[in-house]
C-alpha positions as CSV (number, residue, x, y, z in Angstrom):
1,X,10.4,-98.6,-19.5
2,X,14.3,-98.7,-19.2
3,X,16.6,-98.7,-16.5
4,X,17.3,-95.7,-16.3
5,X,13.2,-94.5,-16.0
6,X,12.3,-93.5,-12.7
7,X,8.8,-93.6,-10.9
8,X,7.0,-92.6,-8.0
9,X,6.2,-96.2,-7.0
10,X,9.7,-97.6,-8.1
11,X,11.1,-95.5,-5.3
12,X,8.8,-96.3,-3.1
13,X,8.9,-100.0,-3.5
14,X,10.6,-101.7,-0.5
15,X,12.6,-98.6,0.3
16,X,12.4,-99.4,4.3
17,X,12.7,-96.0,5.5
18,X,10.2,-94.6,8.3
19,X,9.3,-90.9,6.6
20,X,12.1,-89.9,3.8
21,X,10.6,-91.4,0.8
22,X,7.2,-92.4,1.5
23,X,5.7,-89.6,-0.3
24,X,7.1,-89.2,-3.6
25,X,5.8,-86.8,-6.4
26,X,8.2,-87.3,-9.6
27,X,8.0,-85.0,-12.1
28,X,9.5,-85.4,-16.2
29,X,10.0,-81.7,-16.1
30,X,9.9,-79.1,-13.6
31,X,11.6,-75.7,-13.0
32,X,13.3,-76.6,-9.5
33,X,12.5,-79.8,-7.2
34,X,13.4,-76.5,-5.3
35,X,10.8,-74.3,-5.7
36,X,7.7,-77.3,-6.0
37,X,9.4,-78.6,-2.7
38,X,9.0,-75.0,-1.1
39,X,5.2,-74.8,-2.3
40,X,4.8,-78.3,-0.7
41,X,5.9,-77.3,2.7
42,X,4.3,-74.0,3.1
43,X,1.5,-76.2,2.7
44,X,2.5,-78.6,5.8
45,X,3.8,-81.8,3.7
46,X,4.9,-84.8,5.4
47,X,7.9,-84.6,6.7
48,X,10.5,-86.6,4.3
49,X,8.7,-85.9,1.0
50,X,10.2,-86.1,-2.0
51,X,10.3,-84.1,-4.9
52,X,12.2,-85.4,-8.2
53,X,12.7,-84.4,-11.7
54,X,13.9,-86.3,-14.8
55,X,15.4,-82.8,-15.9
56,X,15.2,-79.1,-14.6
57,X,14.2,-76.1,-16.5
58,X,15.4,-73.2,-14.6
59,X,18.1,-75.5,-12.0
60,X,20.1,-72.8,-9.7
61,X,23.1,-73.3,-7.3
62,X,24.4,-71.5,-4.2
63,X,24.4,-67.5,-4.7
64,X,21.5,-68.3,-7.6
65,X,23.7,-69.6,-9.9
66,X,22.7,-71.6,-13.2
67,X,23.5,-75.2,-12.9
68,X,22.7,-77.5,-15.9
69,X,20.2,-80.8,-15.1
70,X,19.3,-82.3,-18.3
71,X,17.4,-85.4,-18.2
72,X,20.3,-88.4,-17.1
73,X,20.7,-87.0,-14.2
74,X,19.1,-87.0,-10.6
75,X,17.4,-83.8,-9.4
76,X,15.6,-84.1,-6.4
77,X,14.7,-81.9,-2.9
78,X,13.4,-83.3,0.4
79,X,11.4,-81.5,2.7
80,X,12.6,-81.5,6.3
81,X,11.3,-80.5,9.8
82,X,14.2,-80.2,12.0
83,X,14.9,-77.8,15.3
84,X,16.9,-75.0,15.0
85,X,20.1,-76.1,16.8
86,X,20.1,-78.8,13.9
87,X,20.4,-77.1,11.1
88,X,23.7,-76.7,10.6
89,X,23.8,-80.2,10.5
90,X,21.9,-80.6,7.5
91,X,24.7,-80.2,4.5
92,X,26.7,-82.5,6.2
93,X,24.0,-85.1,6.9
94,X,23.3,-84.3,2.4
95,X,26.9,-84.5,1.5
96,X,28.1,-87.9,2.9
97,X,24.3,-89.6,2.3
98,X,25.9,-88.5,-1.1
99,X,29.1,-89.8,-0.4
100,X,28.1,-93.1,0.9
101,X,25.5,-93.9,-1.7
102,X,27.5,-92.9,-4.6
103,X,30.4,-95.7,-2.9
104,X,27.5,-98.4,-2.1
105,X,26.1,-98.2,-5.7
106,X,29.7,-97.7,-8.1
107,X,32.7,-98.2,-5.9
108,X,34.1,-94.5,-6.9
109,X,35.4,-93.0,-3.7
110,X,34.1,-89.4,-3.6
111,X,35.5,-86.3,-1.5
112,X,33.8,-83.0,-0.4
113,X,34.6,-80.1,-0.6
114,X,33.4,-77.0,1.4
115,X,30.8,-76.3,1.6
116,X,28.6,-77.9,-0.8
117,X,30.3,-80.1,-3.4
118,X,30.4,-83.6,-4.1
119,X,34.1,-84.3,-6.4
120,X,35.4,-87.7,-8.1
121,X,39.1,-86.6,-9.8
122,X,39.0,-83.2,-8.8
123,X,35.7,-82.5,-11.0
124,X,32.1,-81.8,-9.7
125,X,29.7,-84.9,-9.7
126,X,27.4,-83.1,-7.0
127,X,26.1,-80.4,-5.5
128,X,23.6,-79.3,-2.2
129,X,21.4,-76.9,-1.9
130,X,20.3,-76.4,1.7
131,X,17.0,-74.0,2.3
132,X,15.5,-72.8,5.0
133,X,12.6,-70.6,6.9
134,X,12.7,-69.7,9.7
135,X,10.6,-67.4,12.0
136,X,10.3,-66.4,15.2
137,X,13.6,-68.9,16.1
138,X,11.2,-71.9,14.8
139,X,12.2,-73.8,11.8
140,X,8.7,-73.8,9.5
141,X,10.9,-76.4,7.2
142,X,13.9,-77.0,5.9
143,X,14.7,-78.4,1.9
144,X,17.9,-80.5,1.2
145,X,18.0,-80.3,-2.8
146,X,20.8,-82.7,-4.7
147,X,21.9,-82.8,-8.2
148,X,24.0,-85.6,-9.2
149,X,25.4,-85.9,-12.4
150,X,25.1,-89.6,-13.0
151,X,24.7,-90.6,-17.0
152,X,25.6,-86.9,-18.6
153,X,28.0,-87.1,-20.8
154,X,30.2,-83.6,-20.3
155,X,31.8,-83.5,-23.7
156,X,28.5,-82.4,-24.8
157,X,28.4,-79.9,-22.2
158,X,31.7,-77.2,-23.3
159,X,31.0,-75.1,-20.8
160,X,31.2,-77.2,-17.8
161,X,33.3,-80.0,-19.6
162,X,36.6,-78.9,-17.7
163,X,35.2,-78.6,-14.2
164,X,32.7,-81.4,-14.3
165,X,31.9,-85.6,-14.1
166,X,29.3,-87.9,-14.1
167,X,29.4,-91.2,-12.6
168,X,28.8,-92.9,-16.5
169,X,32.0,-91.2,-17.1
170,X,33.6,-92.4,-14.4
171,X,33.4,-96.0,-14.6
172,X,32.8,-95.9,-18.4
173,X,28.9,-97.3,-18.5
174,X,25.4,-96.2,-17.4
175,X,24.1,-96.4,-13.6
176,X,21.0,-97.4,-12.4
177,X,18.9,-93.9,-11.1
178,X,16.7,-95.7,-9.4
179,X,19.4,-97.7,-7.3
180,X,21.4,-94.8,-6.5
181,X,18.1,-92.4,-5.6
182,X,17.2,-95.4,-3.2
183,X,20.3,-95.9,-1.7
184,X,20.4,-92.0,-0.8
185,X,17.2,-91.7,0.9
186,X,18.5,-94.2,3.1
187,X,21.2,-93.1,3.6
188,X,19.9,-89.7,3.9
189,X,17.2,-90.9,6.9
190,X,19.8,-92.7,8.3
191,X,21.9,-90.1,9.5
192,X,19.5,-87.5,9.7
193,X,17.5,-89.8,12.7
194,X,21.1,-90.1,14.0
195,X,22.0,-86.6,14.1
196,X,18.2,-86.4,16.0
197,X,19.6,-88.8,18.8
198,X,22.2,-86.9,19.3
199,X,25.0,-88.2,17.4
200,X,27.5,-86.5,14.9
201,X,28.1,-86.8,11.3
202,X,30.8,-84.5,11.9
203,X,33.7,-86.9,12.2
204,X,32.8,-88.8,8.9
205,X,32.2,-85.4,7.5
206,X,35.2,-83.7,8.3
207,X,37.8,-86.5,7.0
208,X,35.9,-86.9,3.1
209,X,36.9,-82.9,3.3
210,X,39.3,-82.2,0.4
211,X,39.4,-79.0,0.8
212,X,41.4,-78.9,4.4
213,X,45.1,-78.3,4.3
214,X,45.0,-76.9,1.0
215,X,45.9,-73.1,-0.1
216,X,42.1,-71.5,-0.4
217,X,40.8,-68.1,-1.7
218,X,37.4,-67.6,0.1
219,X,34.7,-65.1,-1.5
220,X,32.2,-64.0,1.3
221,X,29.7,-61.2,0.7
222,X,32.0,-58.6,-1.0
223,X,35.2,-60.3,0.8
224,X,38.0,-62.5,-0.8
225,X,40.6,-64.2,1.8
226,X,43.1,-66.4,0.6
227,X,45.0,-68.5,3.2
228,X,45.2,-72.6,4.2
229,X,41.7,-74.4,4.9
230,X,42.9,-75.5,8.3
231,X,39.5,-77.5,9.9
232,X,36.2,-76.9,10.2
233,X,34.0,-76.2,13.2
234,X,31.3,-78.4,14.5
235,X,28.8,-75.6,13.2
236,X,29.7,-76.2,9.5
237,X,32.2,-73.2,9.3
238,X,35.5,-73.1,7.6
239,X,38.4,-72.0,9.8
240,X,40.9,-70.0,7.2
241,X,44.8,-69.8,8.5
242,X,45.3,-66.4,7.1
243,X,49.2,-65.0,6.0
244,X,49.9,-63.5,8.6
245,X,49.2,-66.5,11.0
246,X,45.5,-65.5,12.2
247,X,42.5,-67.4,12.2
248,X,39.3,-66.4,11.0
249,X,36.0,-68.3,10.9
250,X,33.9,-68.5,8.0
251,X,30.3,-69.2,8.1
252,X,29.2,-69.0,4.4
253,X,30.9,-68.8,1.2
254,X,32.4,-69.6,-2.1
255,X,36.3,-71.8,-2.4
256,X,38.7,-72.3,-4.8
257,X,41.0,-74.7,-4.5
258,X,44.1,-72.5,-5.4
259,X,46.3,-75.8,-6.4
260,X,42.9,-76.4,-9.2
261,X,41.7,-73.5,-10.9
262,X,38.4,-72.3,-10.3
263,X,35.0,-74.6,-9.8
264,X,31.5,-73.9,-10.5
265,X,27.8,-74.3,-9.5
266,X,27.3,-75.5,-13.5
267,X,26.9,-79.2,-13.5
């Protein structure tokens, strides 16, 4: 066993959370942590379990697009049970449990940008998938999924070399999985219970936010707007200072920083 080798008990060990991470099924090779995660829940899994892969098969991003998660990496998708009027909530509570644990474990200093992407230099390092069903205005579950790249190398990767990091390439040597999955459960628990008490994550949220003040174009549905990415709302949504000086509110959709070229779900 090396460093880098991950286990279900290895996680477990001393993690100190209540629920996220008590139940851990690890995987060498799966399709998705997505879709095992979505077969766990319809069948009423603890809340906080943990699905994780050494590599992904068939790994998608937002709007189904192909990401790569070759073994190196983290890939993993924790099953939820929130209320409704918290789900918003949940890619910010992802993204800086991210953010945090990616600081704690290497000293980089990450950014986000909206709405799903974790950057170091500009390039993507991470990226969220947040899934949900609902019916009936109840939550049956909710699924974080993260993918961080953490020892890939992307040179051996053309097609997302330009557009993508790792955290080995960062800092020039390899990171400890295990430390870094541990860290983001707890992190990941931490401010999810918060969020449950009625704080906000929105503040720390909203100020690791690259993408605000910058020249945008937005693709939503069969829309493109271009304009500044003024602030966000408490809801999650982006508020886009058009041309001509009006605001519009966007709920869902895909940036490009217009000062950067264009990014991607590939990782």
């Amino acid at each position: 066993m090396t460093e880098t080798d991950l286990t279900a008990a290895l996680i477990r060990d001393g993690l100190e959370t209540r629920f996220i991470g008590q139940r851990v099924l690890h995987y060498p090779r799966l399709t998705t942590t997505m879709d095992r995660a979505r077969e766990e829940a319809r069948k009423g899994a603890p809340e906080g379990t943990v699905i994780i892969a050494d590599e992904q098969t068939a790994a998608r991003g937002r709007l189904r697009r192909t990401w790569l998660s070759p073994r190196g990496n983290i890939a993993l998708s924790v099953i939820l049970y929130p209320g409704r009027e918290r789900l918003h909530s949940l890619i910010m509570v992802a993204s800086v449990a991210v953010a945090r644990s990616i600081e704690a474990i290497t000293g980089l200093k990450p950014v986000l940008k909206w709405p799903n992407d974790v950057l170091i230099g500009g390039k993507k390092v991470c990226g969220i998938l947040v899934e949900s069903s609902v019916r009936g205005g109840v939550v049956d579950y909710a699924i974080i999924g993260t993918g961080v790249n953490v020892n890939l190398d992307p040179a051996g990767f053309p097609e997302i070399q330009p557009i993508a990091t790792s955290l080995s390439g960062e800092l020039g040597r390899e990171v400890s999985r295990l430390d870094l999955v541990r860290g983001l459960l707890r992190e990941m628990e931490g401010l999810y219970l918060a969020a449950a008490a009625g704080e906000s994550v929105y503040e720390d949220w909203r100020t690791r936010l690259t993408t605000l003040g910058r020249a945008v174009r937005v693709t939503s549905g069969e829309t493109t707007l271009e304009g500044t990415a003024e602030s966000v709302d408490r809801d999650g949504s982006l508020l886009l200072r058009l041309p001509d000086g009006g605001l519009t509110r966007i709920l869902a959709g895909d940036v490009t920083l217009r000062d950067q070229g264009p990014t991607s779900e590939a990782r």
